[in-house]
GUKOLNU-945728 format. One record per residue (C-alpha): residue number from 1; chain; x, y negated, z negated. Coordinates in nm, 3 decimals, decimal comma. Layout:
# residues N
+-----+----+---------+---------+---------+
:   i : ch :      xx :      yy :      zz :
+-----+----+---------+---------+---------+
: NUM :  A :       X :       Y :       Z :
...
+-----+----+---------+---------+---------+
This chain:
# residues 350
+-----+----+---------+---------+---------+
:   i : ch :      xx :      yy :      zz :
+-----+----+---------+---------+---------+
:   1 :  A :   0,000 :   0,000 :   0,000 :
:   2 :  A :   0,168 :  -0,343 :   0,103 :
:   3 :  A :   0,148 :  -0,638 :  -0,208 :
:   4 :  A :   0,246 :  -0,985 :  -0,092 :
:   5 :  A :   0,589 :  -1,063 :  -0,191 :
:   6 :  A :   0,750 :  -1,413 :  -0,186 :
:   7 :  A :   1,020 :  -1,485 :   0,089 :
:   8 :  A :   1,282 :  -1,728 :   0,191 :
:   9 :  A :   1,235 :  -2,007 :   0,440 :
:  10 :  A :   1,525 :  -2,187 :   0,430 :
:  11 :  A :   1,826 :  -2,072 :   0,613 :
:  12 :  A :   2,023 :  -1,774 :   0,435 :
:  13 :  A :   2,382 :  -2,031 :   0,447 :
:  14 :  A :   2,135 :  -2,319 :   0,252 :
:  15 :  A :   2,020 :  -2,104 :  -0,057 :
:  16 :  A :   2,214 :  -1,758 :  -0,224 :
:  17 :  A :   1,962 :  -1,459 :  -0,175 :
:  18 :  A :   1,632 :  -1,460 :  -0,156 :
:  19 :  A :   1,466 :  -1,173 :  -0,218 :
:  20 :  A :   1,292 :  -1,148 :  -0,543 :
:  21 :  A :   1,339 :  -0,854 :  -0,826 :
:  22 :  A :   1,660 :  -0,730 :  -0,690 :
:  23 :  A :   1,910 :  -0,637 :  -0,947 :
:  24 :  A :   2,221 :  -0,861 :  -0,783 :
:  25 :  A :   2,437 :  -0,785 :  -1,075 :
:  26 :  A :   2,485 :  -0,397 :  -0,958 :
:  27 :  A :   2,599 :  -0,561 :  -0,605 :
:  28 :  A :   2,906 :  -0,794 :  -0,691 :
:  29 :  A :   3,042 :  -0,762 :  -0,336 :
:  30 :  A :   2,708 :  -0,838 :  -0,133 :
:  31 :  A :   2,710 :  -1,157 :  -0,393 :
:  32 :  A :   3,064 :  -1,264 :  -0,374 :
:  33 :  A :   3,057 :  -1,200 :   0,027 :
:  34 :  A :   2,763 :  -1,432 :   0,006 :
:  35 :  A :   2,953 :  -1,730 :  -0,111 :
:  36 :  A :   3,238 :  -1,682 :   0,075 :
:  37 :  A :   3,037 :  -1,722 :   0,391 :
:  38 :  A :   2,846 :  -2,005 :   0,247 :
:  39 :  A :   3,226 :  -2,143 :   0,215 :
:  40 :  A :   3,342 :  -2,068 :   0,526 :
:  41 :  A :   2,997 :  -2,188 :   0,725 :
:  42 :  A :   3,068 :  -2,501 :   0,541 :
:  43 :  A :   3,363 :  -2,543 :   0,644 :
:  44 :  A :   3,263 :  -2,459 :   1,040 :
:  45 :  A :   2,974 :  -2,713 :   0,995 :
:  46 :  A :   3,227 :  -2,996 :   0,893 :
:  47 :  A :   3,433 :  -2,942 :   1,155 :
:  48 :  A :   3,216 :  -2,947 :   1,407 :
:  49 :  A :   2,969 :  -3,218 :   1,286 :
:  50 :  A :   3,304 :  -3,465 :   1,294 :
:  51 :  A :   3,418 :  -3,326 :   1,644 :
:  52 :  A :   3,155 :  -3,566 :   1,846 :
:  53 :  A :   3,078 :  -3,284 :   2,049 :
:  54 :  A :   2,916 :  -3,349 :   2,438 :
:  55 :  A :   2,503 :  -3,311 :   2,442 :
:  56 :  A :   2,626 :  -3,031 :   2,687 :
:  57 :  A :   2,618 :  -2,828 :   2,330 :
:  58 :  A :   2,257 :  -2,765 :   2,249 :
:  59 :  A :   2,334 :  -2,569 :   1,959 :
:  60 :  A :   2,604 :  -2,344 :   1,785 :
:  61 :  A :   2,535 :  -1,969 :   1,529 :
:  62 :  A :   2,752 :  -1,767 :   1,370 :
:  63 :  A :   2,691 :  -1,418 :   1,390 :
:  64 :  A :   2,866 :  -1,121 :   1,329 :
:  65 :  A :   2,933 :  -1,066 :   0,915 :
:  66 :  A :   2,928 :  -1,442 :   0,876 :
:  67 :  A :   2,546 :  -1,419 :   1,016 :
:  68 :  A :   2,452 :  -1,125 :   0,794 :
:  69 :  A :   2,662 :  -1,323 :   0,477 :
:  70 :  A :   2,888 :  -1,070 :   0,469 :
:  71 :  A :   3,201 :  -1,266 :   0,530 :
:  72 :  A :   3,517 :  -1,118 :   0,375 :
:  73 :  A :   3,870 :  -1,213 :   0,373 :
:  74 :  A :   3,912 :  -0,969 :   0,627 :
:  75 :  A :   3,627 :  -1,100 :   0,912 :
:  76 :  A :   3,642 :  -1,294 :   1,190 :
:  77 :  A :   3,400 :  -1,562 :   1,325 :
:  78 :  A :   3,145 :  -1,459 :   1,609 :
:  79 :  A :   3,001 :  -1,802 :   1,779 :
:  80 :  A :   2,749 :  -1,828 :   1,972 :
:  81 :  A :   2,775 :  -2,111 :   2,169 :
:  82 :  A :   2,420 :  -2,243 :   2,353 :
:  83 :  A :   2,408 :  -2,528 :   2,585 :
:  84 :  A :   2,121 :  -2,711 :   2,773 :
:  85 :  A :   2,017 :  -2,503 :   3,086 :
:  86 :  A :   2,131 :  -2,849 :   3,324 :
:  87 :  A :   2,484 :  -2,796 :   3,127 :
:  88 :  A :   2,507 :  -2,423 :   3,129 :
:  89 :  A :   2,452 :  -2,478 :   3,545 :
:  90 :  A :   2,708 :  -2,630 :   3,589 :
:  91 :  A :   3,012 :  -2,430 :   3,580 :
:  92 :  A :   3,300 :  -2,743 :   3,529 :
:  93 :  A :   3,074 :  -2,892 :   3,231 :
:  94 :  A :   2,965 :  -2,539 :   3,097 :
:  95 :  A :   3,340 :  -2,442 :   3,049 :
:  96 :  A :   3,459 :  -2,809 :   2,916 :
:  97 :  A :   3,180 :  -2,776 :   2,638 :
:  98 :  A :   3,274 :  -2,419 :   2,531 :
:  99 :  A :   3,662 :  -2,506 :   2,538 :
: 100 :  A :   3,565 :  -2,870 :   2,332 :
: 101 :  A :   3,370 :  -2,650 :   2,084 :
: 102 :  A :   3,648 :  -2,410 :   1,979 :
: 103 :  A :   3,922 :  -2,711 :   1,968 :
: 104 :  A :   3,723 :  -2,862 :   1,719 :
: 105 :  A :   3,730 :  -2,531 :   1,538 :
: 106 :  A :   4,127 :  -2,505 :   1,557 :
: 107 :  A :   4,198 :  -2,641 :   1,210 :
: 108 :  A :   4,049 :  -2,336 :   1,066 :
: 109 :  A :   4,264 :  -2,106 :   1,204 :
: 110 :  A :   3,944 :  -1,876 :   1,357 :
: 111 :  A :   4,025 :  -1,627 :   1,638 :
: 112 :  A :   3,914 :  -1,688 :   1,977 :
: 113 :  A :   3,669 :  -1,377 :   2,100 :
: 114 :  A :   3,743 :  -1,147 :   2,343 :
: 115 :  A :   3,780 :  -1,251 :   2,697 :
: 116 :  A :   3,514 :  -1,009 :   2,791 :
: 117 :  A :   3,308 :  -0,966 :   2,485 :
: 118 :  A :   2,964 :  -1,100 :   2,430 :
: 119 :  A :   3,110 :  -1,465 :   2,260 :
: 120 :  A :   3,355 :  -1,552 :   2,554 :
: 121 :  A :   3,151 :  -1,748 :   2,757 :
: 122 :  A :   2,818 :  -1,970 :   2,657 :
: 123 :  A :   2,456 :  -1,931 :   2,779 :
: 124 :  A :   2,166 :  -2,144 :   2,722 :
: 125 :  A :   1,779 :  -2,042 :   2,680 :
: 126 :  A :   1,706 :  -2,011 :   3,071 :
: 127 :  A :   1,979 :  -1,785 :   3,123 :
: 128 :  A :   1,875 :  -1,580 :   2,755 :
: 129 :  A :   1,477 :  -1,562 :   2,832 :
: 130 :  A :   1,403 :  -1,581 :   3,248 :
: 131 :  A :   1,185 :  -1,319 :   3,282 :
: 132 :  A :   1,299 :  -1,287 :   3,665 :
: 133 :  A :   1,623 :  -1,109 :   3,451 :
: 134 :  A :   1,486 :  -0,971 :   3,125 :
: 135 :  A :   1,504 :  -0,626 :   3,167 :
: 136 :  A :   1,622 :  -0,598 :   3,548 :
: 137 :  A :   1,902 :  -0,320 :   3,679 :
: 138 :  A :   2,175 :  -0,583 :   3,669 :
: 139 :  A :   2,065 :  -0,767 :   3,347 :
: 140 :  A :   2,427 :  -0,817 :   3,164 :
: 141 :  A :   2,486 :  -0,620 :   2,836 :
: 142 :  A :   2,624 :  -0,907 :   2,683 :
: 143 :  A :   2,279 :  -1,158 :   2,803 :
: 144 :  A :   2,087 :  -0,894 :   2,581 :
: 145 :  A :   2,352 :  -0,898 :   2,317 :
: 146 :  A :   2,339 :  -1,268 :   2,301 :
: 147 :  A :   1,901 :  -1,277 :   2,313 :
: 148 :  A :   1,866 :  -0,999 :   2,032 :
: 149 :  A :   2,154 :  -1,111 :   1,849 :
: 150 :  A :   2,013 :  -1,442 :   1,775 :
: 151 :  A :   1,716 :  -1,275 :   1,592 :
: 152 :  A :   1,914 :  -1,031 :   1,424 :
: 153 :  A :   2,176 :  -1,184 :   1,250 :
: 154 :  A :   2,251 :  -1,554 :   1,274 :
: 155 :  A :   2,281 :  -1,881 :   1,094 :
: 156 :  A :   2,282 :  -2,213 :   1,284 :
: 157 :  A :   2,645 :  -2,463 :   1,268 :
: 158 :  A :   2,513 :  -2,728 :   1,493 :
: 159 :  A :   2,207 :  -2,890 :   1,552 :
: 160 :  A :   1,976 :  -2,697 :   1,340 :
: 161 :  A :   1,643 :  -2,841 :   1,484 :
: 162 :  A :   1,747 :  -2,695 :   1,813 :
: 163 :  A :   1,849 :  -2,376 :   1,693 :
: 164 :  A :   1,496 :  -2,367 :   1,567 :
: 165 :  A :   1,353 :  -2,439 :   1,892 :
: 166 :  A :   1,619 :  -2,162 :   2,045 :
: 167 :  A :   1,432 :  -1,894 :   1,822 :
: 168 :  A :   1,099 :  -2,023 :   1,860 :
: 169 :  A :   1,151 :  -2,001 :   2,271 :
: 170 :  A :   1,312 :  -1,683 :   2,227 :
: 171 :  A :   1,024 :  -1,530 :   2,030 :
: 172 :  A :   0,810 :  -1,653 :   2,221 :
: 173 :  A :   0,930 :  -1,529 :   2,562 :
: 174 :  A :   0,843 :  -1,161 :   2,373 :
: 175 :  A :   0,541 :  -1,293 :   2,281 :
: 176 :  A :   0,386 :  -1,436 :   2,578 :
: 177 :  A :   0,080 :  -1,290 :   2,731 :
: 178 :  A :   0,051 :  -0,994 :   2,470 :
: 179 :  A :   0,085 :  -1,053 :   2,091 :
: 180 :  A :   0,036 :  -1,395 :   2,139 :
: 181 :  A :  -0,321 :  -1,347 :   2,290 :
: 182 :  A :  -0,401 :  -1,040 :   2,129 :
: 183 :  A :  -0,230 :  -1,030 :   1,752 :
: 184 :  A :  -0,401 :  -0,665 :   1,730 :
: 185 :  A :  -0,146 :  -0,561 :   1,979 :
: 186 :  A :   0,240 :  -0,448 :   1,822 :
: 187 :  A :   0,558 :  -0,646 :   2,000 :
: 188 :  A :   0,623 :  -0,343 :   2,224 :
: 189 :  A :   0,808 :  -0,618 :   2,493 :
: 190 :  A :   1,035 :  -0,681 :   2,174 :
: 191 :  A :   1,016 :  -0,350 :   2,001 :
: 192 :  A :   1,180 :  -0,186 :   2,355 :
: 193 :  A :   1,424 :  -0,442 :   2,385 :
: 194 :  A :   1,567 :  -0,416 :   2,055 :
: 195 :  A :   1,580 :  -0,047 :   2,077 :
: 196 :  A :   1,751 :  -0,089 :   2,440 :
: 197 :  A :   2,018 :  -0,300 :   2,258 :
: 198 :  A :   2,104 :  -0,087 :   1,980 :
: 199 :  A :   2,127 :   0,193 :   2,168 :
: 200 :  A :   2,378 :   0,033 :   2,429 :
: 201 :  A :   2,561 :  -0,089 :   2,182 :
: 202 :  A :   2,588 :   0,308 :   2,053 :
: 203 :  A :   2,707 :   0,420 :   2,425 :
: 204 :  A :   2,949 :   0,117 :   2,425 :
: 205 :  A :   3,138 :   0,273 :   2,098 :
: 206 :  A :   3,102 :   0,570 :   2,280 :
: 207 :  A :   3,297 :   0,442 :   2,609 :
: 208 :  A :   3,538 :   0,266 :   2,318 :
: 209 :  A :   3,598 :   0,584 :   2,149 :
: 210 :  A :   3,766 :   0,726 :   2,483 :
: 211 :  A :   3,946 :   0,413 :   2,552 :
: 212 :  A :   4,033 :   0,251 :   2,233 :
: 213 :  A :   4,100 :   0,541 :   2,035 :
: 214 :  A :   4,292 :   0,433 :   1,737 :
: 215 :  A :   4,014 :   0,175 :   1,628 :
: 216 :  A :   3,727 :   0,431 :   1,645 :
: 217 :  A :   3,690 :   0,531 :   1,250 :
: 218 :  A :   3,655 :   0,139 :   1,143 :
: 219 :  A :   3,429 :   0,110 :   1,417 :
: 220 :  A :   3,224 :   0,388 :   1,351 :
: 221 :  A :   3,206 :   0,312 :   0,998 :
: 222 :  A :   3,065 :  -0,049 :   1,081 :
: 223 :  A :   2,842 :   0,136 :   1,329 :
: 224 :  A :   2,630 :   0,342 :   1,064 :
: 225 :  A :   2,652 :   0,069 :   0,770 :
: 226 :  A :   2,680 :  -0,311 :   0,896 :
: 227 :  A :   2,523 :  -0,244 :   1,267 :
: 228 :  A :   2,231 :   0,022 :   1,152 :
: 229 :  A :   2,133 :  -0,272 :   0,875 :
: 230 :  A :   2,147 :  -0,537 :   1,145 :
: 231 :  A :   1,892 :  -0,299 :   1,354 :
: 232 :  A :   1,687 :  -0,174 :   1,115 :
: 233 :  A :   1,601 :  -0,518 :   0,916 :
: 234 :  A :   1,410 :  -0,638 :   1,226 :
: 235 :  A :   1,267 :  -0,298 :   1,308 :
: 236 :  A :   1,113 :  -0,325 :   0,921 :
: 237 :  A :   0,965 :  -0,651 :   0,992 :
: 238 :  A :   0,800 :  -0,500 :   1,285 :
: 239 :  A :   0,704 :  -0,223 :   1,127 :
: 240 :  A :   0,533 :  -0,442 :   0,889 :
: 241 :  A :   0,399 :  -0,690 :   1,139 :
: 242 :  A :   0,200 :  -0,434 :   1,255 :
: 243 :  A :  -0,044 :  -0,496 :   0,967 :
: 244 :  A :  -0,092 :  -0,845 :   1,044 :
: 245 :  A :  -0,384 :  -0,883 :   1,306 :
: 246 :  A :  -0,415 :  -1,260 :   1,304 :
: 247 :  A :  -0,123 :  -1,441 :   1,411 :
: 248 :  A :   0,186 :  -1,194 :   1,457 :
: 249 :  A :   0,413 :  -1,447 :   1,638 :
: 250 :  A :   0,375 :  -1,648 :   1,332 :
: 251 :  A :   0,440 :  -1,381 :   1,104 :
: 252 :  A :   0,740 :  -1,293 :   1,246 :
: 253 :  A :   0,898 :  -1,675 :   1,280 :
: 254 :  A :   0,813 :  -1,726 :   0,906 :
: 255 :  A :   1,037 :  -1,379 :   0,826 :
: 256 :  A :   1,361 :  -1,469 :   1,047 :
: 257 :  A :   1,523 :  -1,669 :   0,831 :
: 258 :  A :   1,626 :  -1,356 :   0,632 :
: 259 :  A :   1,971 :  -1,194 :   0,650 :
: 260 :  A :   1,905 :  -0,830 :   0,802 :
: 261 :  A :   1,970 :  -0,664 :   0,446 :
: 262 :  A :   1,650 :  -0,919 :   0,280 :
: 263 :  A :   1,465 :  -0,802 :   0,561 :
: 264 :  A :   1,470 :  -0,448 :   0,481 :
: 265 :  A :   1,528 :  -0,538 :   0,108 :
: 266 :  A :   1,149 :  -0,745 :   0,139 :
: 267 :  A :   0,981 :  -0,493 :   0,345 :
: 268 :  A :   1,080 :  -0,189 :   0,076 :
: 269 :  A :   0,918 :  -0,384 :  -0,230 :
: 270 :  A :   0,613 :  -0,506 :   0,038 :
: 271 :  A :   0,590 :  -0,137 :   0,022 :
: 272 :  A :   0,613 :  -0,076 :  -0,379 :
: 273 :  A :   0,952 :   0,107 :  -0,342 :
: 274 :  A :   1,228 :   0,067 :  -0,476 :
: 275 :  A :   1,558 :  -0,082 :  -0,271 :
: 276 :  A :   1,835 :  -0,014 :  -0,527 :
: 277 :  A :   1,937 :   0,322 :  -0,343 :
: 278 :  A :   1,985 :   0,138 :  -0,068 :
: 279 :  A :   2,175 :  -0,163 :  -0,183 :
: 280 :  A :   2,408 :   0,138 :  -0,365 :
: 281 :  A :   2,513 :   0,277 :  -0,061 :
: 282 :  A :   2,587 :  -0,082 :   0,105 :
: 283 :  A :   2,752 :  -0,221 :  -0,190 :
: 284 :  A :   2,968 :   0,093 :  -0,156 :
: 285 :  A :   3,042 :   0,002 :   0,189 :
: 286 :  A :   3,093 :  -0,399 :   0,131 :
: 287 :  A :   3,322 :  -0,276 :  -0,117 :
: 288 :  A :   3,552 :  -0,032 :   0,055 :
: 289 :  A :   3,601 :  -0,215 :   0,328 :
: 290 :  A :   3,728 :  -0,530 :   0,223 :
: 291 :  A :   4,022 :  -0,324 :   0,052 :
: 292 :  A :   4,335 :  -0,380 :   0,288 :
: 293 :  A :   4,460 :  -0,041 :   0,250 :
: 294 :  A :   4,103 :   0,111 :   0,382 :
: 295 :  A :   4,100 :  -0,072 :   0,689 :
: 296 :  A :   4,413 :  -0,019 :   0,741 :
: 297 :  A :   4,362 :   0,376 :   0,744 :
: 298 :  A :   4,077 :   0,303 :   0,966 :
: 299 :  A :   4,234 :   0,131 :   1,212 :
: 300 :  A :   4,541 :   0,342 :   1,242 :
: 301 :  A :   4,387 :   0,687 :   1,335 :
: 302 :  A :   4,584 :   0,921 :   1,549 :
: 303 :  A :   4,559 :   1,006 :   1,881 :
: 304 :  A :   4,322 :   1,304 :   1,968 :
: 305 :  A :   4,247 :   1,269 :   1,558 :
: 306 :  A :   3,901 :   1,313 :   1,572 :
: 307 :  A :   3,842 :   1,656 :   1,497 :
: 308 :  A :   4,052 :   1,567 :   1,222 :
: 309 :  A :   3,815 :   1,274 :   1,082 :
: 310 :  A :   3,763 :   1,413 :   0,766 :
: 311 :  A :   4,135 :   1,484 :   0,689 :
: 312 :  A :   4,101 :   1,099 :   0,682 :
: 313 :  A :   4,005 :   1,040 :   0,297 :
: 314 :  A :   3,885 :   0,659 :   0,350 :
: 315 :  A :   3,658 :   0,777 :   0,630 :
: 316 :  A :   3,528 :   1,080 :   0,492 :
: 317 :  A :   3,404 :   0,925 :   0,192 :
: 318 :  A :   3,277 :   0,639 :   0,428 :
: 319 :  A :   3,120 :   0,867 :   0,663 :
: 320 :  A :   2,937 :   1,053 :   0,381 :
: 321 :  A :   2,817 :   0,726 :   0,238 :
: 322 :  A :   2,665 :   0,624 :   0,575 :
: 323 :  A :   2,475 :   0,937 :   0,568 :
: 324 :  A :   2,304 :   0,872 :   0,281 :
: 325 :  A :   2,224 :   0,503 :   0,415 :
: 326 :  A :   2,028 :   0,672 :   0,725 :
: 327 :  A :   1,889 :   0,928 :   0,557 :
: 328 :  A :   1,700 :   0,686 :   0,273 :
: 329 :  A :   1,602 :   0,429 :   0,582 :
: 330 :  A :   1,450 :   0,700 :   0,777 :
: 331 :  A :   1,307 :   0,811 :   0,473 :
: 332 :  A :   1,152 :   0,542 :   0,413 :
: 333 :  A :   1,044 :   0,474 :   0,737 :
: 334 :  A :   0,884 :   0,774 :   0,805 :
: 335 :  A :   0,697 :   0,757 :   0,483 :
: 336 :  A :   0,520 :   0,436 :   0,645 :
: 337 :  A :   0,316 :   0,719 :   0,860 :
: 338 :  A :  -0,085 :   0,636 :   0,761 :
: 339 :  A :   0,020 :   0,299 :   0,628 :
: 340 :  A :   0,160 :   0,117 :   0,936 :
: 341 :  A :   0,004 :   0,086 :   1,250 :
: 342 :  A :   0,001 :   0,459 :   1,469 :
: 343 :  A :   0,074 :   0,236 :   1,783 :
: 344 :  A :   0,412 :   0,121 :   1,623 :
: 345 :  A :   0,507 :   0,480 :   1,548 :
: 346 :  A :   0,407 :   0,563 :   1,931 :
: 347 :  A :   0,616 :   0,308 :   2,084 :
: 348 :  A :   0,923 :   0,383 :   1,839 :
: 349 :  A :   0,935 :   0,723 :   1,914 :
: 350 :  A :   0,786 :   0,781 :   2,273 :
+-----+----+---------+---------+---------+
């Protein structure tokens, strides 16, 4: 049975967590990982609020751990950097914007993305939510990484007002023409989209396993902890949306301002369960991996070393932490059979 409980509405860098009845004191990490990225997106925000940066630059987000407020001394700084659709047109401005944005950044010592990862070059809300592209054969990976991303797990650096109109367009162009004229409907548009991306990203650390293949236990290890939160916090919330029948685009704007771990944090005591299993196994994982020594095991595997994983004691005890992560979310999902909508189940499973 769902009970209303209270949730945040201001953004998750503006306020320390939000989610009522959660015992905080059992999760030091998750708490002092908060501040530290309430630091460091302070810092980011001062720097680039002196920088006098071109109206090119719509808006800037962090994602990444810094979006989830999971920074640790460890992380690095995923930016997503939107400009205005004229801007993003125009290839000479559209790469003079990007390059003034991360020289205004320099001071802070942050490192640049990959050249051909999802942060390397900018976008804009055209080239995030024209339906001519959503979903076609040659729709870009990192377009969709970009699009879900921004619900999923990221605080705004620049311009807040427009990053609110960024996530208002973007949930809208889900919206439009089905939940948003018929709230008795589920966000199936969405729902399929978000599924597409996680499961991309799964086959992408599958084509990095055979190509990269000394970083594949950290990776894995974010993959079933940070990553599986990230996807499963807005697959809670529309889980849950499916019981609201009145104004489900509403619903789910209200709920975004949550870090991925509130989100599934909220929608287990919505339910009348309790989260502190949960939280265990992530504080667990917070914990181990800002020690220096584990990620340095992690990232040093040896070639051909995975049918040796669990010879590896940092990922074995990783690895069986993970599986106790999935194994209470799909728990818990699965117990939401007979409460939320059947639909929802349909379209998650077939």
């Amino acid at each position: 049975m769902s009970v209303p409980i209270p949730f945040p509405e201001q953004f998750a860098a503006d306020r320390d967590w939000g989610v009522p009845g959660i015992n905080l004191p059992a999760c030091p990490t998750l708490v002092g990982n908060w501040t530290k990225s309430r630091v460091r997106i302070g810092q980011i925000r001062e720097q680039l609020g002196k920088a006098g940066l071109p109206r090119a630059v719509r808006t800037l987000a962090v994602a990444g751990s810094l979006g989830r407020m999971e920074y640790g001394d460890a992380s690095d700084c995923d930016l997503l950097v939107v400009l205005t659709d004229a801007a993003r047109q125009n290839p000479a401005i559209a790469n003079d914007a990007y390059a003034r944005v991360w020289a205004a950044l320099e001071p802070l010592d942050l490192e640049l993305p990959k050249a051909t990862g999802t942060f390397s070059s900018p976008t804009s809300e055209q080239h995030l939510c024209d339906k001519r592209n959503v979903g076609a054969p040659d729709e870009d990976l990192r377009v969709l990484a970009k699009r879900l991303l921004l619900l999923l797990e990221t605080q705004p650096v620049y311009n807040d007002d427009e990053y609110e109109k960024l996530i208002t367009g973007v949930v809208n162009s889900y919206a439009e023409g089905y939940v948003d004229r018929k709230p008795t409907k589920e966000w199936v548009f969405l729902l399929n989209d978000l599924i597409r991306y996680f499961r991309s990203l799964c086959v992408n650390y599958q084509w990095d396993f055979r190509t990269e293949h000394m970083k594949w236990p950290l990776r894995n290890t974010k993959l079933r902890h940070s990553r599986l939160a990230m996807y499963g916090g807005l697959l809670l919330l529309l889980g849950q949306c499916s019981l609201e029948t009145t104004d489900k685009v509403a619903w789910l704007r209200r709920r975004l301002r949550m870090t991925p771990l509130e989100r599934i944090a909220w929608t287990y005591t919505s339910n009348g369960e309790d989260v502190a299993k949960l939280l265990g196994f992530y504080e667990t994982f917070l914990s181990e991996i800002s020690k220096s020594e584990v990620r340095t095991a992690l990232n040093k595997a040896e070639p051909n070393s995975y049918e040796k994983r669990y010879e590896i004691p940092s990922y074995k005890a990783l690895k069986d932490n993970s599986d106790g992560f999935v194994a209470e979310l799909l728990r818990f999902t699965l117990a939401r059979g007979g409460t939320w909508s059947s639909r929802f189940f349909e379209y998650l499973i077939y």
